[in-house]
Every structure is written in structure tokens, then in C-alpha cells.
NUSELO-780021 format. One record per residue: residue number from 1; residue in one letter; x, z, y of N, C-alpha, C in turn. Coordinates in steps of 0.05 Angstrom, whole numbers. Last residue first. Layout:
residues N
> num | residu | n.xx | n.zz | n.yy | ca.xx | ca.zz | ca.yy | c.xx | c.zz | c.yy
> NUM | A | X | Z | Y | X | Z | Y | X | Z | Y
...
END
This chain:
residues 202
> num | residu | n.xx | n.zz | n.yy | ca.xx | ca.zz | ca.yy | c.xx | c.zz | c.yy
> 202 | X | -483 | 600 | -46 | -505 | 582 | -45 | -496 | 556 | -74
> 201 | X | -445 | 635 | -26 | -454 | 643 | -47 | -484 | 624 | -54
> 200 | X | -400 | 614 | 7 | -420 | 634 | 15 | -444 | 634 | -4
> 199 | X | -378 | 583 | -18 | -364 | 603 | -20 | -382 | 618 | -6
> 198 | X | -402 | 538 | -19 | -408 | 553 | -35 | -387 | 572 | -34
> 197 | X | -428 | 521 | 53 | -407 | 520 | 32 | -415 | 543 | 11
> 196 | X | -491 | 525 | 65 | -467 | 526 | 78 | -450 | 523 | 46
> 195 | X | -540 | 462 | 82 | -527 | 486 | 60 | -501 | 496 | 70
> 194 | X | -571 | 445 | 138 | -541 | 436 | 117 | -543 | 458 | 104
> 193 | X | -632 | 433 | 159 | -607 | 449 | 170 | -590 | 443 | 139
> 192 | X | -686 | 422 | 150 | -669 | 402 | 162 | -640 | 409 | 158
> 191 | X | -732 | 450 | 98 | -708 | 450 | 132 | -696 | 432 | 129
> 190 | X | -790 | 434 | 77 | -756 | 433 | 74 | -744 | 435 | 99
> 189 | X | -837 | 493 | 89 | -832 | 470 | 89 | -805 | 461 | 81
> 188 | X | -873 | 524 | 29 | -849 | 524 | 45 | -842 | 497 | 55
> 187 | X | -931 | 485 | 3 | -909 | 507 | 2 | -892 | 507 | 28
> 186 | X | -965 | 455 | 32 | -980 | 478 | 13 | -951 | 495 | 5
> 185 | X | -965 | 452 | 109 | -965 | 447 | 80 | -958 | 465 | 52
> 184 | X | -978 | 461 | 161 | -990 | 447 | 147 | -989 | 440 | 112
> 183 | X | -967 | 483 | 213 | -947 | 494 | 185 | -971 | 485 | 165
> 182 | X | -988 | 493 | 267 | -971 | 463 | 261 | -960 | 465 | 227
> 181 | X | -1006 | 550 | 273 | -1035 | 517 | 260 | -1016 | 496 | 256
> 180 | X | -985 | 599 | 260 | -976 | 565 | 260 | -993 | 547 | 256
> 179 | X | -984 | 670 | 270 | -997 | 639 | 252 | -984 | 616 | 276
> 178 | X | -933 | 699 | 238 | -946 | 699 | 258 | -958 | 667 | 255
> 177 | X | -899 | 763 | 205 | -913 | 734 | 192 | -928 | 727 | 230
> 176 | X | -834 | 791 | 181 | -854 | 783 | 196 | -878 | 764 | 199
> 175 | X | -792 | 831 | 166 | -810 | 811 | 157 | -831 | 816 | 178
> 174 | X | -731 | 858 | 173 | -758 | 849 | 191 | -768 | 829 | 175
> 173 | X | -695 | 892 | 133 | -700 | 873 | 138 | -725 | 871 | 158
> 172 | X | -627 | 933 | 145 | -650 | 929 | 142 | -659 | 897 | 148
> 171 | X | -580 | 960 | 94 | -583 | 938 | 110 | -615 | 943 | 113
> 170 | X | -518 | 989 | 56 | -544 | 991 | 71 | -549 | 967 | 88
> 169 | X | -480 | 967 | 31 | -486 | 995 | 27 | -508 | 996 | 36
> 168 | X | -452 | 910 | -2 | -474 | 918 | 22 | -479 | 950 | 16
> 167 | X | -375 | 917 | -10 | -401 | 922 | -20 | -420 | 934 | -1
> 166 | X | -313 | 886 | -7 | -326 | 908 | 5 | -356 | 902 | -17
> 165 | X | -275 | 895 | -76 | -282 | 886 | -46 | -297 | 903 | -33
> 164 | X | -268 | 919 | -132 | -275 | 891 | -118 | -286 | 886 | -101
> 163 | X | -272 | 980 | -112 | -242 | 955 | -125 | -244 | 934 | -123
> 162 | X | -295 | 976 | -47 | -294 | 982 | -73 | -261 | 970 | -87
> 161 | X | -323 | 997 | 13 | -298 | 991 | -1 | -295 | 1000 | -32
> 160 | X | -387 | 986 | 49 | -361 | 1004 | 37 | -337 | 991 | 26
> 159 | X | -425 | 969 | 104 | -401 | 965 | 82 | -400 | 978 | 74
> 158 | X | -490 | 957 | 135 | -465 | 984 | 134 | -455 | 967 | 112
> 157 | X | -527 | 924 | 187 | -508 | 925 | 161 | -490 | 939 | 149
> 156 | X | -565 | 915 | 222 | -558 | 931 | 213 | -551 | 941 | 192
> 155 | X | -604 | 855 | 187 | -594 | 875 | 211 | -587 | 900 | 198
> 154 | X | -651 | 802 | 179 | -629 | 822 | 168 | -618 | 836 | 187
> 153 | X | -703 | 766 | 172 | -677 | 782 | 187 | -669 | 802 | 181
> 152 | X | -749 | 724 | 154 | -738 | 750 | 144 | -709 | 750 | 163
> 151 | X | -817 | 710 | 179 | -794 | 706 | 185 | -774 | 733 | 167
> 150 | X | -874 | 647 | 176 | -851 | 678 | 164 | -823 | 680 | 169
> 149 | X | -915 | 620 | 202 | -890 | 620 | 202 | -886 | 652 | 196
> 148 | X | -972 | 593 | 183 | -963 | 614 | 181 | -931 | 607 | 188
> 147 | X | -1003 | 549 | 148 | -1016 | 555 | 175 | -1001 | 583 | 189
> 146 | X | -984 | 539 | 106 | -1007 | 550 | 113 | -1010 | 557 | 134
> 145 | X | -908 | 544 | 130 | -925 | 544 | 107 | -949 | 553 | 109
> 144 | X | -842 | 565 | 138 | -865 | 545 | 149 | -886 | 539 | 124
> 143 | X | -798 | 607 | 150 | -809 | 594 | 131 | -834 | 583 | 136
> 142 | X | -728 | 632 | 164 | -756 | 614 | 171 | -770 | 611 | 153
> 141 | X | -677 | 665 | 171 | -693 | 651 | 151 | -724 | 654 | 161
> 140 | X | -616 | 706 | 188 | -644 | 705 | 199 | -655 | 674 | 179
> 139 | X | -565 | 703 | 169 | -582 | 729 | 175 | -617 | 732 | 189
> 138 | X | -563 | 641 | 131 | -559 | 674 | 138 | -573 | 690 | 136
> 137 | X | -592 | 608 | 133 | -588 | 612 | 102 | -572 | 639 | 117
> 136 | X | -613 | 595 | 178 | -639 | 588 | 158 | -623 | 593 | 130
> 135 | X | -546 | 573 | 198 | -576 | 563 | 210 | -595 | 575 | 182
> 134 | X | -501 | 615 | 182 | -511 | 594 | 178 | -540 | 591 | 190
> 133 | X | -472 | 665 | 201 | -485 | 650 | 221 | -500 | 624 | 218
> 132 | X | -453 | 686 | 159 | -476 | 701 | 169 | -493 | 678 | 184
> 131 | X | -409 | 671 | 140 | -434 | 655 | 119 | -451 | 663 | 133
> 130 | X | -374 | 690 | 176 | -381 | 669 | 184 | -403 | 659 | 172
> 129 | X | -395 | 757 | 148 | -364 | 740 | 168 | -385 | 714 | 172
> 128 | X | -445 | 760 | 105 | -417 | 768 | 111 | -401 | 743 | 134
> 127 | X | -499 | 748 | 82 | -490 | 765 | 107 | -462 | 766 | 123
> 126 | X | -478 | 725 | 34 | -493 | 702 | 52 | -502 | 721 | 70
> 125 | X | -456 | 772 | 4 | -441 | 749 | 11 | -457 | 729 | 38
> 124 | X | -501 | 791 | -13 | -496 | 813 | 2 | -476 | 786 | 23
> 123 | X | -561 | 744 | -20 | -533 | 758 | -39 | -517 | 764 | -14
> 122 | X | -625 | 739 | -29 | -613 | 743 | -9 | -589 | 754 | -24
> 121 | X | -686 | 690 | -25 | -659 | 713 | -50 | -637 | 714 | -27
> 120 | X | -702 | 655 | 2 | -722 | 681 | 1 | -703 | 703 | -18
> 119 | X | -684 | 606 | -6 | -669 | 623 | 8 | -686 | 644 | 13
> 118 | X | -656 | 580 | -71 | -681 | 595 | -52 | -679 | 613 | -37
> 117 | X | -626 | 566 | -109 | -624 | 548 | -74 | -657 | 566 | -66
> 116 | X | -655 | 583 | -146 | -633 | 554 | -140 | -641 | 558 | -117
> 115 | X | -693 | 631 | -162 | -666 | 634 | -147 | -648 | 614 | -136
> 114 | X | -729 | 612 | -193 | -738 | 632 | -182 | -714 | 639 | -159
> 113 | X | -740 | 538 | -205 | -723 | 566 | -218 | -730 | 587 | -191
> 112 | X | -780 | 501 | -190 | -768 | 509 | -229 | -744 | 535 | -239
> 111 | X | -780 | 493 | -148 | -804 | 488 | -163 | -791 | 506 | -188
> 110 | X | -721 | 475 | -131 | -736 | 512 | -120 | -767 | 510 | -141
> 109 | X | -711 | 433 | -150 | -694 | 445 | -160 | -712 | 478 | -152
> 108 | X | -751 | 401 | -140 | -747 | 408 | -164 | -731 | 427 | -164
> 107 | X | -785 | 417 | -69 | -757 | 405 | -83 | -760 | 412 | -117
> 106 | X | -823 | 449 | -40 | -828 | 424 | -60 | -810 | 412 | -77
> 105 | X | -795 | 508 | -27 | -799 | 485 | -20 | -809 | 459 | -49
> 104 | X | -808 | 575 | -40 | -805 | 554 | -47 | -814 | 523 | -39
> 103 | X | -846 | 612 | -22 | -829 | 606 | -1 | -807 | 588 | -12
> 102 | X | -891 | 618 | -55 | -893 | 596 | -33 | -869 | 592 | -7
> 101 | X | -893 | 623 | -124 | -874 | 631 | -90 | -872 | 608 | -74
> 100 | X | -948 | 604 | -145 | -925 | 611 | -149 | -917 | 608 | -122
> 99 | X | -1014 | 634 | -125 | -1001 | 610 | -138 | -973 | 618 | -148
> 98 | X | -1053 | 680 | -134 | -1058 | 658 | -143 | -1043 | 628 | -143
> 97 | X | -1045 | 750 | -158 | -1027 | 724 | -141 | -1050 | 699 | -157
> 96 | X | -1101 | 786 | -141 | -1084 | 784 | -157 | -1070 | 756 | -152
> 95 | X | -1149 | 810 | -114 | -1136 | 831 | -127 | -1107 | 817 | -138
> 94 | X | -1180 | 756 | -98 | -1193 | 785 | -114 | -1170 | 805 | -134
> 93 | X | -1122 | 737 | -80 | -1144 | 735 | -86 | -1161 | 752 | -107
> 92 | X | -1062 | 700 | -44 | -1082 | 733 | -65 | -1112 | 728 | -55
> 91 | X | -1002 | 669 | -56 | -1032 | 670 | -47 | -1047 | 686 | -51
> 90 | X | -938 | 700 | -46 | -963 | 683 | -67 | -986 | 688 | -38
> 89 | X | -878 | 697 | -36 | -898 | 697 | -20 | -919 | 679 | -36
> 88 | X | -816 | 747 | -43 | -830 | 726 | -56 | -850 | 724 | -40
> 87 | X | -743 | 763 | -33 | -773 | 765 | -30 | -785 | 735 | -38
> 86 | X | -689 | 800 | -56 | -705 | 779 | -59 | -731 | 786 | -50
> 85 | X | -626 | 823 | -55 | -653 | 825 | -42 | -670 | 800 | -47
> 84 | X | -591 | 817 | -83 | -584 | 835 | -74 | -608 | 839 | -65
> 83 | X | -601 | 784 | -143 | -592 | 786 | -114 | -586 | 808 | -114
> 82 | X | -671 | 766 | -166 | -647 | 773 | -174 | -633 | 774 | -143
> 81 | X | -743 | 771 | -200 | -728 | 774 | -171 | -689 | 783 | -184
> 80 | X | -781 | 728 | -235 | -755 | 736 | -243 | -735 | 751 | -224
> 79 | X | -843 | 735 | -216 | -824 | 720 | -206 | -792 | 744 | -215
> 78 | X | -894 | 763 | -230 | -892 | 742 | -209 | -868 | 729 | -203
> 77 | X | -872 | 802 | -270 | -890 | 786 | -269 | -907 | 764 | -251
> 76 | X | -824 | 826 | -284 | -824 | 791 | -287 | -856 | 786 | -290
> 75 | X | -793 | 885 | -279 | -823 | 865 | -285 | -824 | 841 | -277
> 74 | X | -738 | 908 | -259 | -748 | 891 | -291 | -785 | 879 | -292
> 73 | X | -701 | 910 | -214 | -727 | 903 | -218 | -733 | 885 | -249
> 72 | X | -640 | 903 | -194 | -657 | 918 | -213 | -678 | 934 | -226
> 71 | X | -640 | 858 | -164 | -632 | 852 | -188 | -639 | 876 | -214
> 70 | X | -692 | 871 | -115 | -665 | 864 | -129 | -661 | 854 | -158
> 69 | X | -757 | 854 | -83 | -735 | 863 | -95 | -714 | 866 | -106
> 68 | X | -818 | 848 | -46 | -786 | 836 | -46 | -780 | 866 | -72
> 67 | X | -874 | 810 | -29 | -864 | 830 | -47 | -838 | 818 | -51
> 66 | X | -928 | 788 | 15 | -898 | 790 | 7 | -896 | 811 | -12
> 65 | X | -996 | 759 | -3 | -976 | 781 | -12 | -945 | 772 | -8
> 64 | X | -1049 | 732 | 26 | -1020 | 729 | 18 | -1006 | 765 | 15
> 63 | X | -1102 | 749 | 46 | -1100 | 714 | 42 | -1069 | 718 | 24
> 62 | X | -1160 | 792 | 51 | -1126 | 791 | 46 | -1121 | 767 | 30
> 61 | X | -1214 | 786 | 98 | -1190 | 783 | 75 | -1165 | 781 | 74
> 60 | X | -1216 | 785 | 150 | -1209 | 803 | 139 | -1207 | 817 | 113
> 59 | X | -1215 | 733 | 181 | -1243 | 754 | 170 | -1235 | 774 | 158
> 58 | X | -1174 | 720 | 189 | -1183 | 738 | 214 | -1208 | 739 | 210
> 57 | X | -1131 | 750 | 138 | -1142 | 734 | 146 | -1162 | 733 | 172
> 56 | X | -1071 | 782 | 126 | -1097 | 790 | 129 | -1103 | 759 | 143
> 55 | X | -1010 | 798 | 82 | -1025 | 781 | 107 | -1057 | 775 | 108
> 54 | X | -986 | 852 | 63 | -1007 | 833 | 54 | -1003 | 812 | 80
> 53 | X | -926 | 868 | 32 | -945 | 875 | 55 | -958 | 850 | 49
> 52 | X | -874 | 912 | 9 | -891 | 901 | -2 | -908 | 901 | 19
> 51 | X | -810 | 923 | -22 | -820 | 923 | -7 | -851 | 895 | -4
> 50 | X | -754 | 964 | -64 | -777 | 949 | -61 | -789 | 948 | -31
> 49 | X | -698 | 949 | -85 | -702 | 950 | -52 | -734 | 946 | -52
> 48 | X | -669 | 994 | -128 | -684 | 977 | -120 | -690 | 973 | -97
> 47 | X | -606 | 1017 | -157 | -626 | 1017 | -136 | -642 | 990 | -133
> 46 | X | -549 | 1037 | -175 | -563 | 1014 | -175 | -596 | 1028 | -175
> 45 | X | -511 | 1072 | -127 | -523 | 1068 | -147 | -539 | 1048 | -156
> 44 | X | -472 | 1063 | -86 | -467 | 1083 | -102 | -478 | 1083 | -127
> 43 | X | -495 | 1019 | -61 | -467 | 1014 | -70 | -462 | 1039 | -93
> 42 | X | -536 | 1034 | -29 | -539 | 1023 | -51 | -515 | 1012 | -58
> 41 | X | -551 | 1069 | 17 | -536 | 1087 | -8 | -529 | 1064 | -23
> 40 | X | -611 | 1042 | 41 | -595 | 1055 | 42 | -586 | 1065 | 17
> 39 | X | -658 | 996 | 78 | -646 | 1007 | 50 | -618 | 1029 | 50
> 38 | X | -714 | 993 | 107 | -685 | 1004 | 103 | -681 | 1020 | 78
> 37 | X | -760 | 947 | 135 | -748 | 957 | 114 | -723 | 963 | 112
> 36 | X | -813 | 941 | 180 | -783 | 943 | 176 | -781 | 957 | 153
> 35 | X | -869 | 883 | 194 | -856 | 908 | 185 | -829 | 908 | 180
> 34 | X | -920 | 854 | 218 | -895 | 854 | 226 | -886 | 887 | 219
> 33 | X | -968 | 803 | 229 | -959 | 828 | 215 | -934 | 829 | 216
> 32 | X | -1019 | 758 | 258 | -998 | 766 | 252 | -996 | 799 | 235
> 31 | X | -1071 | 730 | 208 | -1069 | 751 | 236 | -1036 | 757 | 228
> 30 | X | -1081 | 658 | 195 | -1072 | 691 | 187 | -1076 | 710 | 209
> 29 | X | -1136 | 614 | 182 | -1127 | 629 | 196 | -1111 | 658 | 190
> 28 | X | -1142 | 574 | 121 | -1145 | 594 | 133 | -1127 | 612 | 153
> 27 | X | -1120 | 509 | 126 | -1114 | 541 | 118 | -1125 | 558 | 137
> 26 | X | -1124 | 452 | 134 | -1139 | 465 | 143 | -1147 | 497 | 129
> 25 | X | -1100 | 410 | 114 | -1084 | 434 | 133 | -1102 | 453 | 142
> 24 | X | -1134 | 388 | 86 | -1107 | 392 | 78 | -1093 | 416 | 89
> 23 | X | -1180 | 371 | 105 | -1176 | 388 | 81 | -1152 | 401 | 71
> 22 | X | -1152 | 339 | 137 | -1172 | 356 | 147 | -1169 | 380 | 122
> 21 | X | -1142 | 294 | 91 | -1122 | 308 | 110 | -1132 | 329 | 125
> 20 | X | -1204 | 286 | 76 | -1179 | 292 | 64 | -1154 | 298 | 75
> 19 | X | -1217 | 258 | 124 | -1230 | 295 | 124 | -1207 | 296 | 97
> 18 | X | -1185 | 215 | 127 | -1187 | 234 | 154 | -1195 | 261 | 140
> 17 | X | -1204 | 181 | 86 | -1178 | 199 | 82 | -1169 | 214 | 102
> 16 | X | -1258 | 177 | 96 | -1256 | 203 | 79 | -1227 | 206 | 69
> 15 | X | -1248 | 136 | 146 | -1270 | 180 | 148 | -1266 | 184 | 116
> 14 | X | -1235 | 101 | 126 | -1222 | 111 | 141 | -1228 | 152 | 148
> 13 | X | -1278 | 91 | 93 | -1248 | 93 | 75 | -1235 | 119 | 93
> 12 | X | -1314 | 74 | 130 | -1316 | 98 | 107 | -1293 | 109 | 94
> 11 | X | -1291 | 40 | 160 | -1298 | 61 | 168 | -1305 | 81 | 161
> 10 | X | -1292 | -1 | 111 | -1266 | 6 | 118 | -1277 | 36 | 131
> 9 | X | -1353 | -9 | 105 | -1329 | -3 | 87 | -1304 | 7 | 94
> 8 | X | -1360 | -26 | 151 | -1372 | 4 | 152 | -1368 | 4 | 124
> 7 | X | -1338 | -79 | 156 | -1323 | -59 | 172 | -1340 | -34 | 158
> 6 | X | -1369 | -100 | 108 | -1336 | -96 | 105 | -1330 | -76 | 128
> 5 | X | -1407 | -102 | 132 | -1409 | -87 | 111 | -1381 | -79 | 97
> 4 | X | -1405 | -143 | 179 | -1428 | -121 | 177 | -1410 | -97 | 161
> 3 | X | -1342 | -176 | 172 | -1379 | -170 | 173 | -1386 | -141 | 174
> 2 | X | -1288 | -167 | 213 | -1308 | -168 | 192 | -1329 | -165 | 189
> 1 | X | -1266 | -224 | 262 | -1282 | -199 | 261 | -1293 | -195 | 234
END
């Protein structure tokens, strides 16, 4: 048995890497939100897909900003957006992003570029025929994070026919956010699920 002073040593240790994990997950509450975005014509012209919604806190602060766009979006001030569709997810605070895109997983390779392997960028290809059905790199994408599950889906897909192939003409997206007290950690969690082949544009 340890003395006196050794156990209410340890029992100290033990209570302040408890409220340090406490500390950890302990994100502010979101209120769900749930919006549609339709794009249309965008084979004819180069076009932007903007789209933009907060997530509210259940005091009623605004805790997170989505903001999506394409390849022809020139302000690079939260994030280089390229694709066909890209969305991003900061932290907000008196008016303005306070971290980098939280729908980036911890990995080096998503930490350091705006597009490797981030499946918040969306290329018309990773919709198409079979690339559609990948788990979390298709038409539907998860994202675990703060106390929050986000979701982007795709739908309602129009083609056309060009000289080089077909081309997305129109598509809508559902973003959605709904809270997760189990989504404990400071970015995007890593999925489990396989990369699909790079012929689906990953």
C-alpha cells in the first residue's frame, strides 16, 4: 500500500490528466443546421459555386463557418479552394476564422496542402459511375469533429458532352451539421474506409 503522500500524489496526477482530457472534448455545444445548394449551367461557363453558413452555438454564438468554392475563386484568404467544388470548416470568432480547415485530418499530408487527399474538394470524376459509391470519398462525406458531425452530399447530377468527355453541368449539395458529444477531436477525425483508385481522381 503507498503512504499517505505518495497515494494523494498519484490521485493528483490522476485528477489533472482527467480534467485535461475534460478539457479536451469538452467543445462547445452546436445547434444543428441544414442547407441546399444548386448549381447550375457550369460547363458553359466558368462559374463559381459559392456557398456559405455558420453553425450557432446553444448560446448563440456563432462557433464555425462553412464556406465552399471552385477553381474559380481567386481570394486565398482562408484556403487556396480548387476542383469543382470545395468546402472549408474554420472556427469563428468575433467576426473572423480562427483556425485552419477543420475538415482536414491530422495527417501531414491534409495539414500542409489545401487539396491532398482532402475530401472537403470535390472533382466532377469522384461523382461519376462506380468512383460514386466509394465509402466517405463519393457522393456522400462525413466529418467528425468538436462535438459536431458534418455531412456533404451530392445529388442530382446533370452531364453534358464535350470534346473531352462528359462534364458536371449541374449538381446539388446538402450540408449539414448535427451535434456529436462522441466527435472529440480538434480536427477532422481519420476514416477507416480505403482511398478509391486513382482513376477516380484521388
Amino acid at each position: 500500500m503507498l503512504p499517505f503522500r505518495a497515494s494523494a500524489c498519484v490521485s493528483l496526477i490522476v485528477a489533472s490528466l482527467l480534467a485535461g482530457v475534460r478539457a479536451i472534448v469538452a467543445w462547445p455545444p452546436v445547434l444543428p443546421v441544414h442547407k441546399t445548394y444548386t448549381f447550375a449551367h457550369l460547363a458553359q461557363s466558368k462559374r463559381d459555386t459559392p456557398a456559405r453558413m455558420f453553425v450557432m452555438g446553444i448560446g448563440g454564438d456563432t462557433l464555425y463557418r462553412i464556406e465552399c468554392h471552385n477553381n474559380n475563386y481567386d481570394n486565398t484568404y482562408d484556403m487556396t479552394y480548387s476542383g469543382d467544388f470545395q468546402c472549408g470548416l474554420w472556427a469563428w470568432a468575433r467576426g473572423e476564422i480562427t483556425t485552419g480547415d477543420l475538415f482536414a485530418d491530422s495527417s501531414k499530408d491534409q495539414q500542409t496542402s489545401d487539396w491532398l487527399v482532402n475530401r472537403g474538394r470535390m472533382l466532377a470524376l469522384q461523382l461519376s459511375d462506380q468512383c460514386s459509391t466509394y465509402p466517405e470519398y463519393g457522393l456522400v462525406r462525413h466529418f467528425r469533429t468538436r462535438g459536431m458531425l458534418v455531412t456533404l452530399q451530392f445529388g442530382d447530377l446533370r452531364w453534358s458532352a464535350s470534346s473531352s468527355g462528359r462534364q458536371l453541368d449541374e449538381f446539388t449539395v446538402d450540408i449539414s451539421v448535427a451535434p456529436d458529444p462522441s466527435a472529440v477531436t480538434a480536427t477532422s477525425e481519420t476514416i477507416p474506409e480505403k482511398m478509391p483508385p486513382r482513376g477516380c481522381g484521388w
